[in-house]
C-alpha positions as CSV (number, residue, x, y, z in Angstrom):
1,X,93.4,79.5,106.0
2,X,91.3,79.7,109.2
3,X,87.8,81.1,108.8
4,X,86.2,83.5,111.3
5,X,82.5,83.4,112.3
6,X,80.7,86.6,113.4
7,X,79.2,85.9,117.0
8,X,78.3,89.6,118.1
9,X,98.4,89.5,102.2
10,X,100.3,91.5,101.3
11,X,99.7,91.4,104.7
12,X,100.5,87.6,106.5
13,X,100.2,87.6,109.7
14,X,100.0,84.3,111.2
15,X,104.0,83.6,111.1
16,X,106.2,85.9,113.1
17,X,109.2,87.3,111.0
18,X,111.8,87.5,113.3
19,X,114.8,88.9,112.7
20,X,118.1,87.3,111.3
21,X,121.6,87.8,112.2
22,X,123.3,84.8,111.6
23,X,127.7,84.1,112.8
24,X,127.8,85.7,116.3
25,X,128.1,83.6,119.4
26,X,125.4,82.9,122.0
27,X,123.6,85.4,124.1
28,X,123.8,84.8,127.8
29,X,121.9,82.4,128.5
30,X,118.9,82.9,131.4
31,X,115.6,81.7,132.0
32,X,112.9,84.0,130.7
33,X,109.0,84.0,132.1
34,X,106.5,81.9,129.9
35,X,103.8,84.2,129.6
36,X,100.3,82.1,130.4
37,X,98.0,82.2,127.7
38,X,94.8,81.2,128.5
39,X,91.8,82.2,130.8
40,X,88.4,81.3,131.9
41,X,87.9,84.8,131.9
42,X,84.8,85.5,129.3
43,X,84.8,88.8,127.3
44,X,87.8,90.3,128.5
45,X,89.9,90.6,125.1
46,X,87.8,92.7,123.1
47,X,90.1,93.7,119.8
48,X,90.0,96.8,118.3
49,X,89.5,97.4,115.0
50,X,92.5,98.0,112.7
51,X,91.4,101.2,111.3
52,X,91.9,100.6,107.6
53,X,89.6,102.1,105.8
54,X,91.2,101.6,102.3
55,X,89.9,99.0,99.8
56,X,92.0,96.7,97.4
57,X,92.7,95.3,94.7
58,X,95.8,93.2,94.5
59,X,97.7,96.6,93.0
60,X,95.8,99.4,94.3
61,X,93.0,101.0,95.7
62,X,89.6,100.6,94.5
63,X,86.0,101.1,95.5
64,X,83.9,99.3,97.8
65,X,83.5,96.0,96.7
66,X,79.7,94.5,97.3
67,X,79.0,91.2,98.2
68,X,79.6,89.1,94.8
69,X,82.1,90.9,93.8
70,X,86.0,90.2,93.5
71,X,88.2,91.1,96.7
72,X,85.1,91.6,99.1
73,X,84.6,90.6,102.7
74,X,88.8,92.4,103.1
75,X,89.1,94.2,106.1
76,X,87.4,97.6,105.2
77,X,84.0,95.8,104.3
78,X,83.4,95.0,108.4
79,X,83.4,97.4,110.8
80,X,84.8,96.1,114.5
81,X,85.7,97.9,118.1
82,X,86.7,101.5,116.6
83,X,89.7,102.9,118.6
84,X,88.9,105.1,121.2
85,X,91.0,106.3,123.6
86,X,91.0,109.0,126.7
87,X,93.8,111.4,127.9
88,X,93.6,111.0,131.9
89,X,96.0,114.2,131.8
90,X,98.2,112.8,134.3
91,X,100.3,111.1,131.7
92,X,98.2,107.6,131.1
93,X,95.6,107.2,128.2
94,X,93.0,104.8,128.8
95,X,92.0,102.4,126.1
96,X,87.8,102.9,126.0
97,X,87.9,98.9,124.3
98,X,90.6,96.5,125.9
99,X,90.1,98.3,130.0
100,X,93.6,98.7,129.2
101,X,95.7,101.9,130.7
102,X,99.2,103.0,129.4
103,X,102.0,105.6,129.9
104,X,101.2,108.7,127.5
105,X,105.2,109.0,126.9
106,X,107.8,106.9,126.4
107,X,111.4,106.1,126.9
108,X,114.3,104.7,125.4
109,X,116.0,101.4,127.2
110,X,117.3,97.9,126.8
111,X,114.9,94.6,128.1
112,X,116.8,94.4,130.8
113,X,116.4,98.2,131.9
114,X,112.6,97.6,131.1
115,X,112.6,94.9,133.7
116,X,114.2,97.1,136.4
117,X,112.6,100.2,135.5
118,X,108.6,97.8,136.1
119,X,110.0,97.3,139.4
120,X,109.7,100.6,141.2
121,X,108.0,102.6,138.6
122,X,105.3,104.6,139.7
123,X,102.7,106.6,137.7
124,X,99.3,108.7,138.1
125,X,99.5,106.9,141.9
126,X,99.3,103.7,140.7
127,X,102.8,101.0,140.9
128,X,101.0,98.1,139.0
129,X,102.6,98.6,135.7
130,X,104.0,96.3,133.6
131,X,105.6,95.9,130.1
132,X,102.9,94.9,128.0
133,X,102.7,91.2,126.6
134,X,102.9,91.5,122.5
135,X,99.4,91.3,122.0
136,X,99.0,94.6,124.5
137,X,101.4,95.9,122.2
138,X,99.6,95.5,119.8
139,X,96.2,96.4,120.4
140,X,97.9,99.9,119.7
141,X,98.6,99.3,116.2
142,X,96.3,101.2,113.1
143,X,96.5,100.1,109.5
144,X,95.6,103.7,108.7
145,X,99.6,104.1,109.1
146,X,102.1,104.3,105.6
147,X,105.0,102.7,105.8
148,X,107.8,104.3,106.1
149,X,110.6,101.8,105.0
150,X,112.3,102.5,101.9
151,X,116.4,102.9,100.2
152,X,117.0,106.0,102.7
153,X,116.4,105.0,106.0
154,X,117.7,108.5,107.3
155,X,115.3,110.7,106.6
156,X,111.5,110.7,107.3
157,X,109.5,110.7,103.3
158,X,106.7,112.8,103.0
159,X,103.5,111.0,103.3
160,X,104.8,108.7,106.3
161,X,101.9,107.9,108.7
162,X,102.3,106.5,112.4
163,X,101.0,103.0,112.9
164,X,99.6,104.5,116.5
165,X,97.3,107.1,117.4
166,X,99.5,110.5,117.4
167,X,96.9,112.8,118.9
168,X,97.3,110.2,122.0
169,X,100.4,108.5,122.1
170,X,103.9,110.6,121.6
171,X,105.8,109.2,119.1
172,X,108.9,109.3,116.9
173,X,110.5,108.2,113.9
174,X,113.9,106.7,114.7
175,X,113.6,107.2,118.1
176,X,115.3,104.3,119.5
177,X,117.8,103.5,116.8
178,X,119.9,105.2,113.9
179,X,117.2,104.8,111.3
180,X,113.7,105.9,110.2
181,X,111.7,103.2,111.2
182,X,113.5,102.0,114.7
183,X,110.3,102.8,116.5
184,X,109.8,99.5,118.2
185,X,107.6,99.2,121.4
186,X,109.3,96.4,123.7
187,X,107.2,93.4,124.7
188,X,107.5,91.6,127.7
189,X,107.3,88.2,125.1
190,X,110.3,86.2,124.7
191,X,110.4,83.6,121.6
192,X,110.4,79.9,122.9
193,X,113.7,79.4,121.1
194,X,116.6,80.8,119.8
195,X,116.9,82.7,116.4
196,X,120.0,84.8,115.0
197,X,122.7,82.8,115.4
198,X,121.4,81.6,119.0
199,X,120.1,84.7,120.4
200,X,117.7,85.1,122.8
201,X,114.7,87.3,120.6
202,X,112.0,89.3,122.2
203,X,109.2,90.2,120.4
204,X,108.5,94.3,119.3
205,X,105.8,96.1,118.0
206,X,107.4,99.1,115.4
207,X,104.9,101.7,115.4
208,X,107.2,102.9,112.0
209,X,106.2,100.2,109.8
210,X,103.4,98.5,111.5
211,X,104.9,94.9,111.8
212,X,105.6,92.6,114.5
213,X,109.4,91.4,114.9
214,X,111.9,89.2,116.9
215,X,114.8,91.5,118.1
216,X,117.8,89.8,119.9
217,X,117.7,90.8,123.6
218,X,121.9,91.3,123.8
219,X,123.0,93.9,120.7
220,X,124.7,91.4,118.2
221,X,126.7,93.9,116.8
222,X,128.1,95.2,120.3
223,X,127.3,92.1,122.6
224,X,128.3,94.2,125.7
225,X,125.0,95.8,125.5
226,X,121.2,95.3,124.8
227,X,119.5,96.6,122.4
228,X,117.2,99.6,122.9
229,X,113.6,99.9,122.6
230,X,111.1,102.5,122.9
231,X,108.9,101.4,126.4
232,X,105.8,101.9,127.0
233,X,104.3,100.7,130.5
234,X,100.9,99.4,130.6
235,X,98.6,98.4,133.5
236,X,95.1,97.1,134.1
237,X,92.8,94.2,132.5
238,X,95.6,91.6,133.4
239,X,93.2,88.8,131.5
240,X,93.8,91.1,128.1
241,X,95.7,88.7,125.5
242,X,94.8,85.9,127.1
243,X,92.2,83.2,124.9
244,X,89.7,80.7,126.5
245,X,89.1,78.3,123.8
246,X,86.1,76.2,123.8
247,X,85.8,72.7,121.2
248,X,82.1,73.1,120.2
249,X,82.5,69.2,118.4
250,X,80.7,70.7,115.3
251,X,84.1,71.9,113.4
252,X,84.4,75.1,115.1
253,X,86.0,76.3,118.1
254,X,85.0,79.6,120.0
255,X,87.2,82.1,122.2
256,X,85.2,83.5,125.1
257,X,87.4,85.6,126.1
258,X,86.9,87.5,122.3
259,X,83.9,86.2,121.7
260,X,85.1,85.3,118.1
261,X,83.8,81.9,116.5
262,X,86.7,80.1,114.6
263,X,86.8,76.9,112.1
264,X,88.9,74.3,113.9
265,X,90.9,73.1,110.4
266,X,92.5,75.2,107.9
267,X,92.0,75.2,104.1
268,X,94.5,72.4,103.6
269,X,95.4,73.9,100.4
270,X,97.0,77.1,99.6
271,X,95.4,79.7,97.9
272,X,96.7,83.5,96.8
273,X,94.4,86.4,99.0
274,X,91.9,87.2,96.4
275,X,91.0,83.2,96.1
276,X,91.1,83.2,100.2
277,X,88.2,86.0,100.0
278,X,86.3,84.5,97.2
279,X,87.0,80.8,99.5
280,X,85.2,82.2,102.4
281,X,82.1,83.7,100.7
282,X,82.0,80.6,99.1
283,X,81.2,78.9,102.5
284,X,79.0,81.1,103.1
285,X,77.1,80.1,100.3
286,X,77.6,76.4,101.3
287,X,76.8,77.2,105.3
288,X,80.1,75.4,105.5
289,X,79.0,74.1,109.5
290,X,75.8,75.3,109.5
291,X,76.5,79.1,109.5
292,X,77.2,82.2,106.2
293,X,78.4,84.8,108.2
294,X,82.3,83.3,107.6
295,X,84.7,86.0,106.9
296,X,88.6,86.4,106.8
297,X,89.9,87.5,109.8
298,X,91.7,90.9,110.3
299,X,95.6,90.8,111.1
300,X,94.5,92.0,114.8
301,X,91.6,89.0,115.1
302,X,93.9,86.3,113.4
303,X,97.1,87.2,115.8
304,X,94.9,86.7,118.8
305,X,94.6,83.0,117.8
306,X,98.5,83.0,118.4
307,X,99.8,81.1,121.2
308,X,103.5,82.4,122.3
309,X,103.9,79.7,124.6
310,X,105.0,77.3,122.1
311,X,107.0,77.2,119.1
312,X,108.5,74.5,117.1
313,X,112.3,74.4,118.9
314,X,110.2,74.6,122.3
315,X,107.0,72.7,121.8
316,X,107.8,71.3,118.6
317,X,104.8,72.8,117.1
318,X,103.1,75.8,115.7
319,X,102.9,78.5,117.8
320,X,98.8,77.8,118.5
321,X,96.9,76.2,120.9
322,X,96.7,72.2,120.1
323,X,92.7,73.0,120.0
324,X,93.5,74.0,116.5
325,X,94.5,71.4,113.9
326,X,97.2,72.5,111.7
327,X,98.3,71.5,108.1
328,X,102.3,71.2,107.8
329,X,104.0,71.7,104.6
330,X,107.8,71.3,103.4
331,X,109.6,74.9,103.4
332,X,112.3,76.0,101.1
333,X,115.3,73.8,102.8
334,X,112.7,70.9,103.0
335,X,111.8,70.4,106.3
336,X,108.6,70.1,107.8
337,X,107.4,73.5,109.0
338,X,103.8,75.4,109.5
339,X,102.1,77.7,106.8
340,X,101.6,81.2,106.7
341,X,97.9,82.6,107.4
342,X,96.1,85.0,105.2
343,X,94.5,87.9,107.2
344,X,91.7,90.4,105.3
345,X,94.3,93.7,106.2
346,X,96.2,95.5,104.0
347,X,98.1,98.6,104.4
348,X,100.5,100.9,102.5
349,X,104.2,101.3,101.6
350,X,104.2,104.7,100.7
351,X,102.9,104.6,97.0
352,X,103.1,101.1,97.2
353,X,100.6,98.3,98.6
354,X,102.1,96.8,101.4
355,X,100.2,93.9,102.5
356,X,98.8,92.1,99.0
357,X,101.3,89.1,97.9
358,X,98.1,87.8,94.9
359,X,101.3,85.8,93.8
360,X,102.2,83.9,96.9
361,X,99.6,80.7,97.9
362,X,98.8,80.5,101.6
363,X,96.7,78.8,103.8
364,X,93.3,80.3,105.1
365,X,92.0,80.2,108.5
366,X,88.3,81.4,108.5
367,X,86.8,82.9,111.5
């Protein structure tokens, strides 16, 4: 687990779960824009808060949880960048935090129409749109949202929350796909491989369920046709996303461009969430580097760490920058792979707890 220092799951965040679709033959092949990754930019990826509120335990809710006690220092115990947005009323909302600025509406398209549609699309006078990267994407997302997802993926349950801000963004369930939950905003992030039985995959945001996916570009169930998105333009703060990492020598590594103070190693041993909490309160205790203001991060703070640059068919590493040092473990088949991150978010499933897994070990990454 990486450890986050102040400077100012069943929720895992730090692996990508892409999708699988596995026996249909490669996607066109074509070269795809490597997104750059890093700045010297200082301050200018400011991440908002994720807007749970909720505490838990690892099966429900509970009260506030004071320093000492079990499951404390989860997301709801700090308080970050609140969300806070403003209606231009010329169809862009400006994001008050990230100096981002992004289409109000939406509409429904394949990758490819995305990239067309970027080149001549004008808005509120301005023609420097862009699709947003996957972390603009998801700067958008709130854990306040319930997740949709269940056995009838036709029909909206009651109870079902948006993992965006509604009384800013226009938004629908199902609105790019035949079920509930095909809500996905379209990045402009391709994966550094191939997944899905060789498909190209770019990376979505679904505002349904809250999670971030790998969709194949070209439908693998039609393959004369890409698969649609909902799109969402974005302009502005071009250095947003982007992390300038700084070796401090002293076991810890800072962002400027977050401003977010991060231990260099991982735990090196996995651990289920509540142990991860109680692991980085105990360094406090310890000043583990000299500092006790260690916390978890929150699934927002620990996927800005991410580097979508690399990837292990790519780079043959983790998808993070090298600054970082990385345990490697043996998956299920056996072959040497990276470990999943614990973040300090959780969310809900409807009635049930969607981001607690207090059965499943994972490494920690304190910040």
């Amino acid at each position: 687990m990486k450890l986050l220092k102040n400077k100012n799951a069943i929720f895992c965040l730090a692996t990508i779960n892409l999708a699988c679709a596995s026996g249909y033959p490669n996607s066109e092949t074509r070269d795809y824009p490597v997104e750059k990754t890093t700045t010297t930019a200082v301050n200018k990826y400011k991440i908002v808060d994720t807007g749970q509120k909720n505490f838990f335990n690892n099966s429900t809710t509970m009260s506030k949880p004071t320093l000492g006690q079990p499951f404390f220092g989860q997301d709801a115990n700090h308080i970050g960048y609140q969300p806070s947005y403003t209606d231009n009323g010329d169809g862009t909302i400006s994001d008050n935090v990230t100096g981002l600025i992004w289409e109000k509406n939406y509409e429904v398209m394949t990758y490819n129409e995305a990239v067309k549609k970027v080149k001549t699309f004008k808005l509120a006078n301005h023609t420097d749109w862009r699709l947003p990267t996957i972390k603009e994407a998801y700067s958008l997302t709130l854990f306040s949202g319930v997740d949709v997802s269940s056995r009838n993926m036709t029909t909206v349950p009651e109870g079902g929350v948006p993992f965006i801000d509604i009384d800013y963004f226009d938004f629908k369930y199902g609105a790019n796909g035949r079920r509930i939950i095909d809500s996905q905003i379209l990045s402009s992030t391709v994966y550094r491989g191939k997944t899905m039985g060789q498909n190209e995959t770019v990376f979505g945001v679904n505002m349904a369920d809250g999670r971030i996916k790998g969709y194949p570009i070209v439908n693998p169930r039609q393959r004369t046709s890409g698969k649609e998105f909902t799109v969402r333009l974005v302009r502005d703060n071009t250095e947003y996303g982007k992390n300038n990492f700084k070796d401090n020598n002293d076991g810890t590594v800072s962002d400027l461009a977050t401003n977010l103070v991060w231990q260099k190693s991982d735990s090196k041993k996995p651990m289920n969430w509540q142990d991860a909490l109680k692991w980085a309160q105990q360094n406090n205790k310890e000043k583990y580097l000299g500092f006790s203001d260690w916390r978890l991060p929150n699934a927002k703070e620990l996927h800005s760490i991410l580097d979508y640059s690399r990837s292990p068919q790519a780079t043959n590493s983790a998808a993070i920058n090298p600054v970082f040092e990385i345990s490697k473990i043996k998956d299920e088949g056996r072959n040497t792979n990276y470990p999943f991150y614990w973040s300090s978010t959780t969310g809900w499933l409807l009635s049930e707890i969607l981001s607690i897994c207090s059965q499943t070990d994972l490494q920690l990454a304190p910040v």
